[in-house]
C-alpha positions as CSV (number, residue, x, y, z in Angstrom):
1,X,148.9,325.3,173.6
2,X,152.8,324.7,173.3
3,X,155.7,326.9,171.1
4,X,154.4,325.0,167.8
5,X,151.1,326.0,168.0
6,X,149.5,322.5,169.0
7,X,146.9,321.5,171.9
8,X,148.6,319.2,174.4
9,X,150.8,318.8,171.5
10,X,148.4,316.6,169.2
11,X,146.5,318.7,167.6
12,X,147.2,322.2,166.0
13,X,145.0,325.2,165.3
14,X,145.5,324.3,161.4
15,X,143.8,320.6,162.2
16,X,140.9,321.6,163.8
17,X,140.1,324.5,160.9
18,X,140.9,321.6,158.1
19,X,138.4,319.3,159.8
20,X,135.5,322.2,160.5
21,X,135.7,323.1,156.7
22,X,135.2,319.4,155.6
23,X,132.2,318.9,157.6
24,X,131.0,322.2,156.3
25,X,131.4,320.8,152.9
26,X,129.8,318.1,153.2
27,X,127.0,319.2,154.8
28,X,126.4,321.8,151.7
29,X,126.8,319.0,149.4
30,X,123.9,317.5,151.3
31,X,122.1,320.7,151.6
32,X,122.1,320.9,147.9
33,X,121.9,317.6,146.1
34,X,119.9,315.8,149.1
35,X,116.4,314.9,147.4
36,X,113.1,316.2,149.4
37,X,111.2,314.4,147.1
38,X,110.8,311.3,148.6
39,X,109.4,312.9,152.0
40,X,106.7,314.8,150.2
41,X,105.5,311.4,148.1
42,X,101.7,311.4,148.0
43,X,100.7,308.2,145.5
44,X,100.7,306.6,142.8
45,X,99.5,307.8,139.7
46,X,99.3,307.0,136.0
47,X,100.6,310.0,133.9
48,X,100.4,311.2,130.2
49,X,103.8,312.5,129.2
50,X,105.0,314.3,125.8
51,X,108.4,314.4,124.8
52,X,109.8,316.2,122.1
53,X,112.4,315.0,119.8
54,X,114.1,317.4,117.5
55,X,116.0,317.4,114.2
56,X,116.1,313.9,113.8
57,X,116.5,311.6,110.7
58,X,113.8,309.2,109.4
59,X,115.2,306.4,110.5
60,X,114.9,307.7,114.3
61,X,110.7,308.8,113.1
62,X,110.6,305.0,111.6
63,X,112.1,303.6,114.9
64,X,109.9,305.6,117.2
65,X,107.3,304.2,115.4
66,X,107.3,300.8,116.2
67,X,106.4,302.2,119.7
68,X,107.3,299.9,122.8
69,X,108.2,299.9,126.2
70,X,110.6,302.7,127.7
71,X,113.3,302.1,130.1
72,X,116.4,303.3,132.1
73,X,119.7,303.3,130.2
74,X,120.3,299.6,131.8
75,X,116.6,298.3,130.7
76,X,116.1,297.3,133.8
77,X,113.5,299.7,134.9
78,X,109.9,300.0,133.1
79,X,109.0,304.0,132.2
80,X,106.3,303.7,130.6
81,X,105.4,302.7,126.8
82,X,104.9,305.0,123.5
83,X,101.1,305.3,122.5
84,X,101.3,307.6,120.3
85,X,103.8,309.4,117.8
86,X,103.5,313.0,115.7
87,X,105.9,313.7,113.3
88,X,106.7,317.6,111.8
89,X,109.1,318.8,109.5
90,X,111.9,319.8,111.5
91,X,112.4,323.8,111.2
92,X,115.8,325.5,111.8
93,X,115.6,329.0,112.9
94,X,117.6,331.6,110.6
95,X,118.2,335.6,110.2
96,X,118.1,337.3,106.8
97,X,120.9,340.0,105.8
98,X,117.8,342.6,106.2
99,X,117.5,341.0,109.8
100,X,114.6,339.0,109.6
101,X,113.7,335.9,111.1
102,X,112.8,332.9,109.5
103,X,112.0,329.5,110.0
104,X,112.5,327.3,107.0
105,X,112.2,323.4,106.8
106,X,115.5,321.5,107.4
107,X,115.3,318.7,104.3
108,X,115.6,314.9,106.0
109,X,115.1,316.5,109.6
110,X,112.3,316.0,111.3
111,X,110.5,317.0,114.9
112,X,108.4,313.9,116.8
113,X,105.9,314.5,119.7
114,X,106.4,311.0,121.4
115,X,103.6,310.3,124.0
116,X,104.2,308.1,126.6
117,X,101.8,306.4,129.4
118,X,103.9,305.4,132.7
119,X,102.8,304.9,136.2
120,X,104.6,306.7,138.8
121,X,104.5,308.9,141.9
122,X,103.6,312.3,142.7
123,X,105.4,314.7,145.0
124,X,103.6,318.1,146.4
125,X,105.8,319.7,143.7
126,X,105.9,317.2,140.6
127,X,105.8,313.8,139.2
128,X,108.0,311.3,139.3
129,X,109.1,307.8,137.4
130,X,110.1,304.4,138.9
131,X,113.9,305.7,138.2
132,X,113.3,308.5,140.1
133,X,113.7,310.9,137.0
134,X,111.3,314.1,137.8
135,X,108.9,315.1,135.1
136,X,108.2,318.6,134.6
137,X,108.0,320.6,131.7
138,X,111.0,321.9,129.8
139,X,113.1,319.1,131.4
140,X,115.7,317.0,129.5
141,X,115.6,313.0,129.4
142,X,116.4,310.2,127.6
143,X,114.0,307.9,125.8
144,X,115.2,304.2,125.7
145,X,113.4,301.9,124.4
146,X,113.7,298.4,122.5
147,X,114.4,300.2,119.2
148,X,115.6,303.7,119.7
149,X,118.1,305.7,122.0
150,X,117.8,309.2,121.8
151,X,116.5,312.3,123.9
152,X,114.2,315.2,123.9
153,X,112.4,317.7,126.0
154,X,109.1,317.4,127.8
155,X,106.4,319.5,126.6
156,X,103.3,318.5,128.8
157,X,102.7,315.9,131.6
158,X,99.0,315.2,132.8
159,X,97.7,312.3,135.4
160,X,95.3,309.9,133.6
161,X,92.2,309.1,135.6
């Protein structure tokens, strides 16, 4: 090591500890968003899926309706198609002065329970679609299809015999 604190005068102390905490980096990006799921792939399967759309207007009910195919955001990618659609009053959850809870109809709102059938493949762990989106319940994703765009939550996935 010379006076200026570089190794045969190429390379300093402060290089080497940049480059060691890059590589750490990235290998903790790669610890963390690297996907085990295709590993543990079993087979295909043929799921049941429900999504739940909230607090939506009736022209969203009326286009869900129509059913269809769902795809990715591109269309470029087949998810599955609607078989079935269950339409609620959508409820908005309130508390009274006195503290109570309520639950009272929102007027023009409503709440859909959007089946879809799509084929698939299933992990040790979970399901998954020909985009690679995971379906378990609770999750978030968005439902594309030739007549709506919109979102919702999943609220039960089954594989069809």
């Amino acid at each position: 090591m010379d006076k200026n604190g570089k190794i045969k005068g190429k390379i300093s102390i402060i290089d080497i500890l940049v480059i060691v905490l890059v590589v750490l980096v990235a290998v903790g990006i790669a610890a963390r968003y690297g996907s085990r799921i295709t590993s543990a792939v079993k087979s295909d399967k043929s799921f049941e899926y429900v999504l739940r759309v909230e607090n939506v207007r009736e022209y969203t009910v009326n286009a869900v309706k129509r059913m269809g195919k769902v795809t990715d955001k591109k269309s470029e990618k087949n998810l599955g198609e609607i078989v079935d659609v269950r339409v609620e009053n959508a409820t908005q959850q309130s508390v009274t002065a006195a503290g109570e809870v309520k639950n009272p109809e929102t007027p023009g709102r409503y709440t859909c329970y959007v089946t879809i059938h799509a084929t698939g493949k299933e992990s040790d762990d979970n399901y998954i679609l020909e985009d690679s989106t995971e379906l378990s319940v609770g999750r978030n994703i968005d439902l594309y299809s030739k007549y709506v765009k919109t979102s919702g939550d999943i609220v039960s996935v089954k594989v069809l015999d």
